[in-house]
C-alpha distance (Angstrom), angle and dihedral (degrees) to the residues before:
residue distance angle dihedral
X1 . . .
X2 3.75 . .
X3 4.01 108.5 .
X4 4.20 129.2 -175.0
X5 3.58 132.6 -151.5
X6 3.51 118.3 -151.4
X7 3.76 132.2 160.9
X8 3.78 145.7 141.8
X9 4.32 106.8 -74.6
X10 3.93 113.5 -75.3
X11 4.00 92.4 12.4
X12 3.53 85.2 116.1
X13 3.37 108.3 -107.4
X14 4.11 94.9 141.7
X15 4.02 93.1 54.5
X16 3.78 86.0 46.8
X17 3.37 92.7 49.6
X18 3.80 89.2 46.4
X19 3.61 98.0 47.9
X20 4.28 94.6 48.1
X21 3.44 89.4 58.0
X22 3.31 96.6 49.0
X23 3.59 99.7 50.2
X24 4.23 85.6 40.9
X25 4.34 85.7 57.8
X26 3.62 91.2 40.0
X27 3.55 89.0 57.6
X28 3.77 95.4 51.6
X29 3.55 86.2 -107.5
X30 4.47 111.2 149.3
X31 3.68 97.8 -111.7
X32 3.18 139.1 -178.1
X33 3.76 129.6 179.5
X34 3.90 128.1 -165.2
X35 3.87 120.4 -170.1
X36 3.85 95.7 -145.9
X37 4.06 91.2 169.5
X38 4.04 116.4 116.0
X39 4.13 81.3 -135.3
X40 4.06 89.4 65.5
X41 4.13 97.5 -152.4
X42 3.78 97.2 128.0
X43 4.10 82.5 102.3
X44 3.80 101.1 50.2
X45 4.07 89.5 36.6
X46 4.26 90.8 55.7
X47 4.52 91.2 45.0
X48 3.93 106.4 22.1
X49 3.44 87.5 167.5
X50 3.92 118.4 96.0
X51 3.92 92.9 -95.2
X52 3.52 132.7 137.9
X53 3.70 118.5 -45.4
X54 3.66 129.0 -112.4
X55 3.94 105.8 -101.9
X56 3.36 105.9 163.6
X57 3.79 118.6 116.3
X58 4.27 118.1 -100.4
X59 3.95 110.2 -116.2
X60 3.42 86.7 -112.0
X61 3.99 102.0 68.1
X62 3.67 86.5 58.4
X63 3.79 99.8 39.3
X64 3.85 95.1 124.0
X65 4.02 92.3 51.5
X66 4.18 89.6 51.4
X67 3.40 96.5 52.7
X68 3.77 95.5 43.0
X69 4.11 87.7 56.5
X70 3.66 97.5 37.0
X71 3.94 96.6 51.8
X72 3.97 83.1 52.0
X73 3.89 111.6 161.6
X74 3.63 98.5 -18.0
X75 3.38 109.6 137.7
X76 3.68 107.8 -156.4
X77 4.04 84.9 63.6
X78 3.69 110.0 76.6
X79 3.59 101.9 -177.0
X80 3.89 147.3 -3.6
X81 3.65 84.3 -109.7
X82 3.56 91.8 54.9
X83 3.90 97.2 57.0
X84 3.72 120.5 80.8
X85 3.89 125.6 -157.7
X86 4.27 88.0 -91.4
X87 3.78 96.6 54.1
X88 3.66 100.7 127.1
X89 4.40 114.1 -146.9
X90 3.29 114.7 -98.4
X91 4.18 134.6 -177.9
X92 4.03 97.2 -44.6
X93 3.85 104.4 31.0
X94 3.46 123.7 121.5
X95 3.73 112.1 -120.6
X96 3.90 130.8 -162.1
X97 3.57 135.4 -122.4
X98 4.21 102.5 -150.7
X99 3.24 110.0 -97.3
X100 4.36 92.6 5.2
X101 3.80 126.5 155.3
X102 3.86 91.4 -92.1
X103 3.40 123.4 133.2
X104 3.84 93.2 -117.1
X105 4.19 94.7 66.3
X106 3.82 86.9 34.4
X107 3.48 91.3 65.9
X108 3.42 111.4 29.9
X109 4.29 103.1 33.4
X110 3.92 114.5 90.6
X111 3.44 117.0 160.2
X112 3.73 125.2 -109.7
X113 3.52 131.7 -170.9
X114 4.15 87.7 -12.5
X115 4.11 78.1 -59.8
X116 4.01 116.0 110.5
X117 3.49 107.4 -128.9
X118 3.85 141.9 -177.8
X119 3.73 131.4 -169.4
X120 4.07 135.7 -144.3
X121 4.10 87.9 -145.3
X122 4.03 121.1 -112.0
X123 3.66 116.4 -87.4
X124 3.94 114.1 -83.6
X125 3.96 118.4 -124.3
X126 4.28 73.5 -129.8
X127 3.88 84.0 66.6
X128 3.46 98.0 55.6
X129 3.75 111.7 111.1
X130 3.41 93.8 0.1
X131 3.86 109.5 58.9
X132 4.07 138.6 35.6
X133 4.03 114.5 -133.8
X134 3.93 81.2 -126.2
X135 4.70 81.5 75.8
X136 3.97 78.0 64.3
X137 3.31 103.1 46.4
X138 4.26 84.6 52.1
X139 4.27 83.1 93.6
X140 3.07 91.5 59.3
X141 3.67 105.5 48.2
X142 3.96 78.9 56.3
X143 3.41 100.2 52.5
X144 3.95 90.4 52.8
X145 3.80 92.2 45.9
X146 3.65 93.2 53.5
X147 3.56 99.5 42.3
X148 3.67 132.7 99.4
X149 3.64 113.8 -159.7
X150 3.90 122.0 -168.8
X151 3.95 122.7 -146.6
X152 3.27 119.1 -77.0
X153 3.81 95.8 21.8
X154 4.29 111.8 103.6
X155 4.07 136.3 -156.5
X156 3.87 108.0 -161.8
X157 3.85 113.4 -159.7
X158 3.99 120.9 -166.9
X159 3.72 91.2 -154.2
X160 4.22 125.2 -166.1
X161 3.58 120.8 -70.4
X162 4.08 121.5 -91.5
X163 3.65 123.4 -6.7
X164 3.87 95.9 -28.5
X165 4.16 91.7 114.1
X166 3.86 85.7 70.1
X167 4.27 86.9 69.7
X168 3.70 81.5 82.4
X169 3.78 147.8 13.9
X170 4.08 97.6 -91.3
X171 3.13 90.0 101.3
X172 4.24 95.9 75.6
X173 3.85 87.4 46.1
X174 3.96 90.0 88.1
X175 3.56 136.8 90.7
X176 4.18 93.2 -150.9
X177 3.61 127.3 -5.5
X178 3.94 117.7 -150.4
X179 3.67 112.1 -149.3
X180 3.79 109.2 -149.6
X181 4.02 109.0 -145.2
X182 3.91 130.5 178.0
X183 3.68 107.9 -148.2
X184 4.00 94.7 -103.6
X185 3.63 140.2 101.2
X186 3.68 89.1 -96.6
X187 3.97 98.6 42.6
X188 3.99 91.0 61.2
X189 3.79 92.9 38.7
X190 3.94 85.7 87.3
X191 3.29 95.7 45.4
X192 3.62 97.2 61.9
X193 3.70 87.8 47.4
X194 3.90 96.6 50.5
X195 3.87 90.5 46.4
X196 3.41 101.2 54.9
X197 3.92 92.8 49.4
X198 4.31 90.3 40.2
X199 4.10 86.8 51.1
X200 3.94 89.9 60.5
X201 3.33 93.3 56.8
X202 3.45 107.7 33.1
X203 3.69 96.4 -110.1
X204 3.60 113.5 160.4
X205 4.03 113.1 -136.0
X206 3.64 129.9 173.1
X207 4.38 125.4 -167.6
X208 3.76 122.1 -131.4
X209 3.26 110.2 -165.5
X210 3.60 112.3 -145.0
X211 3.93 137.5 -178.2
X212 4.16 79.5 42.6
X213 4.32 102.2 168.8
X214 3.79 100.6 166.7
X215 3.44 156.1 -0.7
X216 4.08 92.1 -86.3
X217 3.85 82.4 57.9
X218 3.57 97.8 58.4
X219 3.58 96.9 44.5
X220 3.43 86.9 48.6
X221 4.38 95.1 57.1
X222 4.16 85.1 38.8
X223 3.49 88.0 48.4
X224 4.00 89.5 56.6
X225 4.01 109.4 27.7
X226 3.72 89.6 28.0
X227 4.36 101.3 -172.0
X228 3.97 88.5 -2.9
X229 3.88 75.2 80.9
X230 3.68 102.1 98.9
X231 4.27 100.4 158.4
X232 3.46 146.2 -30.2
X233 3.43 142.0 -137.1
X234 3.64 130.4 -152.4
X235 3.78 141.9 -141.8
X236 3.91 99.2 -61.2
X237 4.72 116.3 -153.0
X238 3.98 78.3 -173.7
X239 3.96 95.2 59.3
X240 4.34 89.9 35.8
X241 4.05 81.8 48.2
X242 3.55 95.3 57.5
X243 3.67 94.4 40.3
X244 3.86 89.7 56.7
X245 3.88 85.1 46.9
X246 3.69 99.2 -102.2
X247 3.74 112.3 147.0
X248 4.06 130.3 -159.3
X249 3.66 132.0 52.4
X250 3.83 131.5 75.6
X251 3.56 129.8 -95.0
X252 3.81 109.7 -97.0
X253 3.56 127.6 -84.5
X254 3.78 102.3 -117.7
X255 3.94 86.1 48.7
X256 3.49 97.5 53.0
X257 3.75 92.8 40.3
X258 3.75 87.1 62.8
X259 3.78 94.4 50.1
X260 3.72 85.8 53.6
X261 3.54 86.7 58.8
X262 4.07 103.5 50.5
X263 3.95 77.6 52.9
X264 3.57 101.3 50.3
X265 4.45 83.4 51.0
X266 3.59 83.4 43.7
X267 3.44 89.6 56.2
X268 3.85 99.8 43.0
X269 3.75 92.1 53.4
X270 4.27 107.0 101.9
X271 3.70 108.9 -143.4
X272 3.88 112.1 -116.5
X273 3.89 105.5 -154.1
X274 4.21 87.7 174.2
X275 4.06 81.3 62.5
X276 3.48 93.1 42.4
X277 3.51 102.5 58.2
X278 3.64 92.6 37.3
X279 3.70 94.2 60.8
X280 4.09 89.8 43.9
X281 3.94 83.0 56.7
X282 3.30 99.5 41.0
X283 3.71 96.6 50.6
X284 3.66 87.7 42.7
X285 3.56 95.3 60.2
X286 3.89 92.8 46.5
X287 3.92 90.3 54.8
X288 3.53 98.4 52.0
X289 3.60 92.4 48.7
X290 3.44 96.0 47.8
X291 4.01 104.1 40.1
X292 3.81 112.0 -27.1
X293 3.62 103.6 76.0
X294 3.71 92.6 52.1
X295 3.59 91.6 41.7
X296 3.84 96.8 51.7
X297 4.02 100.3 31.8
X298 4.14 88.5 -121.8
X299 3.70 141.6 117.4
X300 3.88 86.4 -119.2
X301 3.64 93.9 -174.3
X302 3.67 92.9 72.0
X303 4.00 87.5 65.2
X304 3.78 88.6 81.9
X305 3.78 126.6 100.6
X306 3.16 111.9 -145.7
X307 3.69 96.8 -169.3
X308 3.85 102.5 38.0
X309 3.93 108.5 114.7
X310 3.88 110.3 -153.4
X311 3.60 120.5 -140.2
X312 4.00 135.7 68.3
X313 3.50 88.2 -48.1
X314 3.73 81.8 59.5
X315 3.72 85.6 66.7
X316 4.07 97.2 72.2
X317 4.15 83.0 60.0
X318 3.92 93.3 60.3
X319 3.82 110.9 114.1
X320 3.78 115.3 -87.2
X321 3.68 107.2 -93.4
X322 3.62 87.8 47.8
X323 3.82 100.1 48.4
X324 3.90 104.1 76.5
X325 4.40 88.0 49.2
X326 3.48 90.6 51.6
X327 3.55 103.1 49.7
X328 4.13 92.7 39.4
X329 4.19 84.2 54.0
X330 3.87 87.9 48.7
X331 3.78 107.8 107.4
């Protein structure tokens, strides 16, 4: 199950992020977690400590070389140059299993914190004027709309701050989004914003309230997001500790009751494949009419497969040398 963290800046979203995926990979749980923010502190947030670094490259350095293996031998894409971050898979595209011996998690997963993690990259001073952090976050678009994900198995993206994942369609490429929200003016602002966009679509999203003191502040978030409210977490000395670089201890019970419960919704969502692919295609279509196909030169449109059904049954359509990996890896 693919889930998103969104949230106004300094809600908490990151250390959320961080601490789910941490208590998925504890578990057992296949996990991977994706730090999707243009302030790249997913790393430092899951291993405060003064551990090893993360090393491995940012999907976007090697943008060019995941396209070229995930378009494969489909023949309605002509090129990695051709294929923009909403090109949905068709018949001939190599899709992943999370965490698979492919070459895009063998290059870009180092493990953080006991938590597998990959980055989008940090934005360049050679960006600046020039570029959106939205051109980053193109790989991973990709790598959700060529993966195949099997229950019980999680990505975890720390997406940008406030409304930002609307620049693109990402934000339909999730199973459950958890809006984080201070109780504050401010905190629900994005909320209101991110529900009205999610509704239209059909995108399930659910608020944790976080930084919750008191009483007054509950009200306050029920008052607001009413049954959107799905738990809360309050002010955590284990989460300052660690910040401060103060090891030991266990997160607190009420905090990691509430993480128990955005994974029990996680858990109760069913994936809808028919959904997925239709929001792939339809945000595919809107991008090359608005920018791609004068960007790229192409007819974009004619990218889409109209008769490819994503999914593990998506798997037996994987190009032949591919085919027998992917179904042994299939749980």
């Amino acid at each position: 199950m693919r889930v998103a963290f969104v949230g106004k800046g300094g809600s908490g979203k990151t250390t959320l992020s961080a601490l789910f995926s941490r208590q998925l990979a504890r578990s057992g749980a296949p996990v991977v977690a994706i730090d999707g923010d243009i302030n790249q502190h997913l790393a430092a947030t899951l291993d405060p400590g003064e551990g090893e670094s993360f090393t491995a490259p940012p999907l976007s350095t090697r943008l060019g070389e995941i396209k070229e293996w995930l378009r494969g031998e489909n023949p309605r894409i002509a090129s990695a140059e051709a294929m923009v971050k909403t090109t949905p898979p068709g018949r001939g595209s190599r899709l992943l299993r999370l965490l698979g011996d492919d070459p895009v998690h063998r290059a870009h997963v180092q493990e953080v914190g006991g938590v597998p993690l990959m980055a989008t990259g940090v934005f360049e001073e050679s960006d600046l004027g020039v570029a959106c952090y939205h051109s980053k976050l193109g790989a991973v678009e990709l790598y959700l709309n060529h993966l195949v994900d099997g229950p019980g198995e999680y990505v975890v993206v720390d997406m940008t701050a406030g409304a930002d994942a609307f620049a693109s369609g990402l934000f339909t490429r999730f199973d459950m989004t958890f809006l984080v929200a201070e109780p504050t003016r401010k905190g629900v602002s994005v909320y209101r914003q991110y529900r009205d966009h999610a509704r239209e679509f059909g995108i399930p999203i659910a608020v944790v309230g976080n930084k919750v003191a008191d009483e007054d502040d509950l009200l306050f978030l029920r008052e607001h997001v009413g049954e959107d409210l799905l738990a809360c977490c309050v002010p955590s000395p284990w989460v300052r500790g660690r910040e401060q670089g103060r090891a030991g201890g266990e997160l607190e019970a009420h905090n990691a009751s509430s993480l128990e419960t955005l994974r029990a919704a996680v858990d109760s969502r069913a994936k809808d494949w028919a959904a997925f692919q239709q929001h792939a295609v339809t945000f595919h279509l809107r991008n090359a009419a608005a920018l791609a196909d004068k960007a790229t030169g192409s007819a974009l449109a004619a990218q889409v497969d109209r008769d490819f059904q994503h999914g593990p049954a998506s798997l037996t359509t994987a190009p032949a040398e591919d085919l027998t990996e992917a179904l042994t890896a299939a749980p």
